[in-house]
C-alpha atoms as one frame of an Amber mdcrd trajectory, in Angstrom:
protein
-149.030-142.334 -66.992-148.352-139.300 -68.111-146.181-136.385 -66.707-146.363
-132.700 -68.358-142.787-130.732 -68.569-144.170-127.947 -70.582-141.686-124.951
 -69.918-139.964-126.608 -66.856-136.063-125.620 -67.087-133.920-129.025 -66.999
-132.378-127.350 -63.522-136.017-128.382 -61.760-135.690-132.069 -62.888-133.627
-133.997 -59.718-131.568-136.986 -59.694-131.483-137.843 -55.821-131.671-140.324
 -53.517-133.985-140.921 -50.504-133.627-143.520 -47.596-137.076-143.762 -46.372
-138.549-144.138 -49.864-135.903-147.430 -50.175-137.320-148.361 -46.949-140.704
-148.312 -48.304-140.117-150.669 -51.273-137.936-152.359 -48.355-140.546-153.068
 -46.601-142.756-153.721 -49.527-140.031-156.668 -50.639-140.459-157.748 -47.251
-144.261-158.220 -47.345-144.207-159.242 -51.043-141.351-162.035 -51.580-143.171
-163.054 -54.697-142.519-159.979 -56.623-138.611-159.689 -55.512-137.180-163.416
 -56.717-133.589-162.010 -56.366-133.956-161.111 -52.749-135.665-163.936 -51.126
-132.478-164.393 -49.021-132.887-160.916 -47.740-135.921-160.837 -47.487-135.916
-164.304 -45.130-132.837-163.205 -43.246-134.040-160.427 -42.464-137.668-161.367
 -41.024-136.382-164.109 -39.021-134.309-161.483 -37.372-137.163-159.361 -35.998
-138.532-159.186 -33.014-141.665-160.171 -32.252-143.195-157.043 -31.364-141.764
-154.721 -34.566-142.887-157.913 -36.982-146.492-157.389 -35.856-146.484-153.625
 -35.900-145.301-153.778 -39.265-148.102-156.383 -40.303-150.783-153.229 -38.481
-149.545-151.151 -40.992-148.448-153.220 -44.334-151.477-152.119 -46.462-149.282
-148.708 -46.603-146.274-150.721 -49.010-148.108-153.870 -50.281-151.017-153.278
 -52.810-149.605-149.583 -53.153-147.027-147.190 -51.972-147.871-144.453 -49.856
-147.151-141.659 -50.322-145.829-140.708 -46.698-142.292-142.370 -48.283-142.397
-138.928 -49.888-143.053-136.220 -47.922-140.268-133.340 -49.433-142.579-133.995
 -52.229-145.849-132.455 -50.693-144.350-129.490 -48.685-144.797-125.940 -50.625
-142.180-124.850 -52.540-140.726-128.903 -53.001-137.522-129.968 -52.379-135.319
-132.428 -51.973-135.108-135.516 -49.681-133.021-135.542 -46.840-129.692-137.221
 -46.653-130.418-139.433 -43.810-133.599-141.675 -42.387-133.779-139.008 -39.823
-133.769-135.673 -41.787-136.653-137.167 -44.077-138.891-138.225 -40.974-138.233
-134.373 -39.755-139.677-133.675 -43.954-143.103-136.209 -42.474-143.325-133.842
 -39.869-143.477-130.526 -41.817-146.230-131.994 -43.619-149.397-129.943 -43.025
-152.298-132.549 -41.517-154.947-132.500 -44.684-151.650-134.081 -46.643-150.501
-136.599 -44.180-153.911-137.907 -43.797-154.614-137.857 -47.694-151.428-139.846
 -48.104-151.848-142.721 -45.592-155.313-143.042 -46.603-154.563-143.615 -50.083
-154.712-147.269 -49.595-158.410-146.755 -49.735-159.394-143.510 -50.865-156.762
-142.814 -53.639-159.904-142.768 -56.503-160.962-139.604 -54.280-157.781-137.788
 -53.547-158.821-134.258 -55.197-162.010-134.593 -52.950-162.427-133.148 -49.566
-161.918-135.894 -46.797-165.130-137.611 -45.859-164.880-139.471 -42.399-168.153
-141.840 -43.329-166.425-142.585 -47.097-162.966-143.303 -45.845-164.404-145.830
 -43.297-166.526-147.567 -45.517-163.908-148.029 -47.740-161.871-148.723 -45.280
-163.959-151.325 -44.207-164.093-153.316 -47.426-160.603-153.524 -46.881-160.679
-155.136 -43.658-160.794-155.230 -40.160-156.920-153.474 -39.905-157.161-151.061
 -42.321-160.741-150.155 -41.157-159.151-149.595 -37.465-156.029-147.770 -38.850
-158.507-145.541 -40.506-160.458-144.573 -37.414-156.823-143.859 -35.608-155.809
-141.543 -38.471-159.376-139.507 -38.421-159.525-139.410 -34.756-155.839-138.605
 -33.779-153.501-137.577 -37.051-151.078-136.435 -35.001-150.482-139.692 -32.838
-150.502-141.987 -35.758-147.285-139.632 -37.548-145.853-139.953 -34.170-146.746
-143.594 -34.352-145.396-144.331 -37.916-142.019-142.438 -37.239-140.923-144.221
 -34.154-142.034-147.795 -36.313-139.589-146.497 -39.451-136.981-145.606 -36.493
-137.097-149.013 -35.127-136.811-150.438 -38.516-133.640-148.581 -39.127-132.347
-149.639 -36.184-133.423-153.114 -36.696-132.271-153.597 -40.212-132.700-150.714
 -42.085-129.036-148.910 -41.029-127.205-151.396 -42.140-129.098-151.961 -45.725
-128.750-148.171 -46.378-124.983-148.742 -45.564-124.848-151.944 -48.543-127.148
-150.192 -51.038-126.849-146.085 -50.783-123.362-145.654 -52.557-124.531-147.343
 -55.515-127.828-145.374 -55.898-125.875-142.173 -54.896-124.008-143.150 -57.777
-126.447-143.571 -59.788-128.092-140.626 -59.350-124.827-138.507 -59.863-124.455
-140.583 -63.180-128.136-139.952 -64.679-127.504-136.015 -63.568-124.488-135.819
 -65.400-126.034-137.415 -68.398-129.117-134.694 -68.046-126.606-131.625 -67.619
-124.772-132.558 -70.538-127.238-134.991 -72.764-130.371-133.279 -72.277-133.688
-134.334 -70.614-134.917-136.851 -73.365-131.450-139.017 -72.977-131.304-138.948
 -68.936-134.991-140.032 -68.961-134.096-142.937 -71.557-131.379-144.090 -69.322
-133.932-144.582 -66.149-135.853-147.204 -68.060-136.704-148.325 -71.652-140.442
-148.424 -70.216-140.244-144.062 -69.415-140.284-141.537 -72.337-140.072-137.683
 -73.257-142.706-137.116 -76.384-143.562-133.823 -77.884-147.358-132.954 -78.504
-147.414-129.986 -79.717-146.494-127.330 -78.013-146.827-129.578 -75.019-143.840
-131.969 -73.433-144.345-134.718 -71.421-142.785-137.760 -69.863-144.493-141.051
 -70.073-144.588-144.246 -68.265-145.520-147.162 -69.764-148.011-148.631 -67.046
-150.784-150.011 -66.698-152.110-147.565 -64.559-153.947-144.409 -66.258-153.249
-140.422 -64.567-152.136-137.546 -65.256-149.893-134.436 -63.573-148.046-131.481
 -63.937-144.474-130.662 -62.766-145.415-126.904 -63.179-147.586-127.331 -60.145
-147.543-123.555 -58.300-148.997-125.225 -55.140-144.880-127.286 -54.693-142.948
-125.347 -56.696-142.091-126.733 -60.276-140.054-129.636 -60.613-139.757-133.326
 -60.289-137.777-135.793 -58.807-136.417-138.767 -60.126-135.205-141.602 -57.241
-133.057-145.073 -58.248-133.906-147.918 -55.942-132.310-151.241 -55.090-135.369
-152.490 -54.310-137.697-152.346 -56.631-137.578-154.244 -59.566-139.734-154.712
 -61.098-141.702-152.127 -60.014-141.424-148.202 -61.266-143.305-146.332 -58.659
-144.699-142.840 -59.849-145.976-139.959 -57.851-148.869-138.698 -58.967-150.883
-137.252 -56.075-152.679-133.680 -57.058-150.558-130.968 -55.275-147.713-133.075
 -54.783-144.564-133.032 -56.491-144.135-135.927 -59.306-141.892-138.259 -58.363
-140.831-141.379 -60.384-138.735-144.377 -57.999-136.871-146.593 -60.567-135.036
-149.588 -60.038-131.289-150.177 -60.855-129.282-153.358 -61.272-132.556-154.873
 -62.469-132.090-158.214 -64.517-130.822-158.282 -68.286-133.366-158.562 -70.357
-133.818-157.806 -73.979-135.905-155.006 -72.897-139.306-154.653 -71.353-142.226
-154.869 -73.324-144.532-151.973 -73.412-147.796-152.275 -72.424-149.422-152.579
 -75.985-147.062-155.220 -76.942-148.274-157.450 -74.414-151.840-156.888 -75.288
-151.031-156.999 -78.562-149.068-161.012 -78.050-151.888-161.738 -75.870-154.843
-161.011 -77.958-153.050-162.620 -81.125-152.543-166.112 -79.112-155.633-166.278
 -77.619-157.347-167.093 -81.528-157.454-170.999 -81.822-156.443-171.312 -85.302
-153.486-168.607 -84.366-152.105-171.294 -81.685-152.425-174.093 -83.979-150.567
-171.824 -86.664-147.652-171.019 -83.878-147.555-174.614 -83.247-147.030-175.764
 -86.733-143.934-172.658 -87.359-142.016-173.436 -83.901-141.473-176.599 -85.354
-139.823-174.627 -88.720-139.974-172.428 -91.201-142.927-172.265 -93.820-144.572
-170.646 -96.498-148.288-169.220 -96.602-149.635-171.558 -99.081-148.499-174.763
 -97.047-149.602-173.294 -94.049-153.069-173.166 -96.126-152.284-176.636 -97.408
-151.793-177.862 -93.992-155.243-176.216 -92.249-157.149-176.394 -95.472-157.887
-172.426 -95.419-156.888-170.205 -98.312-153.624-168.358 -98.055-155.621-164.797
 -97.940-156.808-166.484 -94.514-153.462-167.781 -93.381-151.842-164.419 -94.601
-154.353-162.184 -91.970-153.428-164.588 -89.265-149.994-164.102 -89.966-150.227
-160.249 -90.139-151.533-160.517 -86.273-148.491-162.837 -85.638-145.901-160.126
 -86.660-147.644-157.244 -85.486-147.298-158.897 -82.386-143.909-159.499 -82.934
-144.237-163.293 -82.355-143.173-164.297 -86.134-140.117-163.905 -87.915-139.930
-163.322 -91.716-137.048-164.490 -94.161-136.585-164.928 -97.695-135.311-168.126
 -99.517-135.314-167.042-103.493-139.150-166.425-104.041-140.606-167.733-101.055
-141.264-165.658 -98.138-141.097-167.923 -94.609-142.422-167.389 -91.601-140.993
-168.556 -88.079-142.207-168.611 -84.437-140.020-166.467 -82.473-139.676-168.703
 -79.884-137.496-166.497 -77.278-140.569-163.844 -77.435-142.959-166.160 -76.943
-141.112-167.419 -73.989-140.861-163.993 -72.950-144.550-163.818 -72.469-145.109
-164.696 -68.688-141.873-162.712 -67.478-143.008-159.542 -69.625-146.629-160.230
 -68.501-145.740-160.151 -64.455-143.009-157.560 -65.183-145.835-155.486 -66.884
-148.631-155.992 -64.258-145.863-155.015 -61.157-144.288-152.511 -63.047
């Protein structure tokens, strides 16, 4: 994904912190247990303390922070001119509110319109698409087109009665640290430039110069494009830590909207994600049978082309092209002993494969 900079002073890039946006990938943790290993105990705690009647009012609405995030967890993001979030729960739902209706509606139907987002709103579209989603989001649809207004009323007093249910005292645990956070990586950008602060919110999210372009890009799977020169918000971007969200790095990039990229902190040590190209590169080079018997044959040691030919009866030119894959994919490791050149499986990366393969898909 790709984010362009050109000309925008380092004063209009934002370190901040947002508390409905955490309870969006909250919620989403709650919904999605699977993705969040380290906070299954939360996550159970915390739905066997609901009530009955806020559990299935949150399951009316979940499509909105399961397969994607909606962008009603931003809504300083969409008003003209930008901004910032608010400090509290309550000062951001007052930012939902200021949002003009042709936004709010774009932004909770993007869990089944977002391919359409620059077009106008078509109420025979949305509901077929809507449809193919199922029977909830095809009735949530029909609420939003027929009454806007009552479903932002709607959605506000279910985030108010999360906050009161669960969500105060979560903000309480988790806000100092991404407050701190977001003080540290502003510091860093003051002082260090854009390029550093951006490095320090994840190995996976880059500043690169094309030409006399600059842009910041995100190593996922996912394919757009914006601006943070927009005139229609005001230039600038945002940049929000999360407690939450690992492994997941959430990007804004809605036309007319401000970009805004959520990243998680206190995310697992790791030796550093792998990019999406490195995966696809691993992947490709195992899925060759002769490649997985040659992987087989080097976790079990070290050895040399020619009795890695000896062994498969190929010629070494054969073995050697093989091999290149290996290493490009980073899956081999070379050494030399006197004139021989030996080749090892690099058996940590290769065990890295189905972490940095779910890691890559969430991300």
């Amino acid at each position: 994904m790709t984010i362009d900079i050109t000309g925008l002073p380092p004063e209009r890039i934002d370190f901040a912190v947002s508390p409905l946006a955490e309870l969006g990938v909250a919620l989403h943790a709650l919904d999605e247990p699977a993705h969040h290993p380290g906070l299954h105990g939360w996550a159970t705690a915390t739905a066997a303390g609901l009530k009955p009647d806020l559990a299935d009012r949150l399951h009316e609405a979940n499509f909105l922070w399961t397969a994607t995030m909606s962008d009603v967890f931003h809504p300083y993001a969409g008003l003209p001119g930008g901004g910032r979030p608010g400090t509290t729960l309550a000062e951001e739902l007052d930012l939902l509110d200021r949002l003009d209706e042709e936004r709010f509606v774009r932004a909770a139907l993007e869990f089944n319109c977002s391919s359409s987002m620059e077009e106008p709103v078509r109420p025979a579209r949305v509901l077929e698409l809507a449809a193919n989603r199922g029977p909830r989001q095809l009735e949530f649809a029909r609420r939003l087109l027929d009454d806007p207004s009552g479903v932002r009323a709607w959605l506000r007093r279910l985030f108010e009665e999360c906050d009161e249910a669960f969500f105060a005292d979560t903000w309480r645990r988790v806000g100092p640290g991404l407050v701190a956070d977001a003080r540290e990586k502003g510091e860093l950008l003051r002082h260090r430039g854009v390029a550093e602060a951006v490095r320090a919110v994840s190995p996976a999210v880059a500043v690169e110069e094309d030409g006399p372009r600059r842009l910041i890009q995100v190593d996922k799977m996912t394919h757009a494009r914006t601006t943070a020169t927009d005139p229609a918000v005001g230039a600038g971007m945002t940049f929000l830590p999360t407690s939450f969200g690992w492994p997941h790095l959430v990007v804004l990039h809605a036309p007319r909207w401000r970009p805004v990229v959520q990243y998680p902190v206190g995310a697992p040590s790791v030796a550093g994600p792998a990019s999406v190209q490195l995966l696809q590169r691993r992947m490709e080079a195992l899925a060759h049978p002769l490649r997985m018997r040659l992987c087989r044959q080097l976790a079990r040691g070290a050895y040399t082309t020619s009795e890695l030919a000896d062994t498969y009866g190929i010629t070494p030119p054969e073995v050697s092209r093989h091999l290149s894959v290996l290493k490009k994919a980073e899956l081999v490791t070379v050494r030399r002993r006197g004139r021989y050149v030996l080749h090892q499986l690099d058996v940590a990366a290769v065990a890295r494969i189905g972490g940095d393969f779910l890691e890559t898909v969430l991300r």
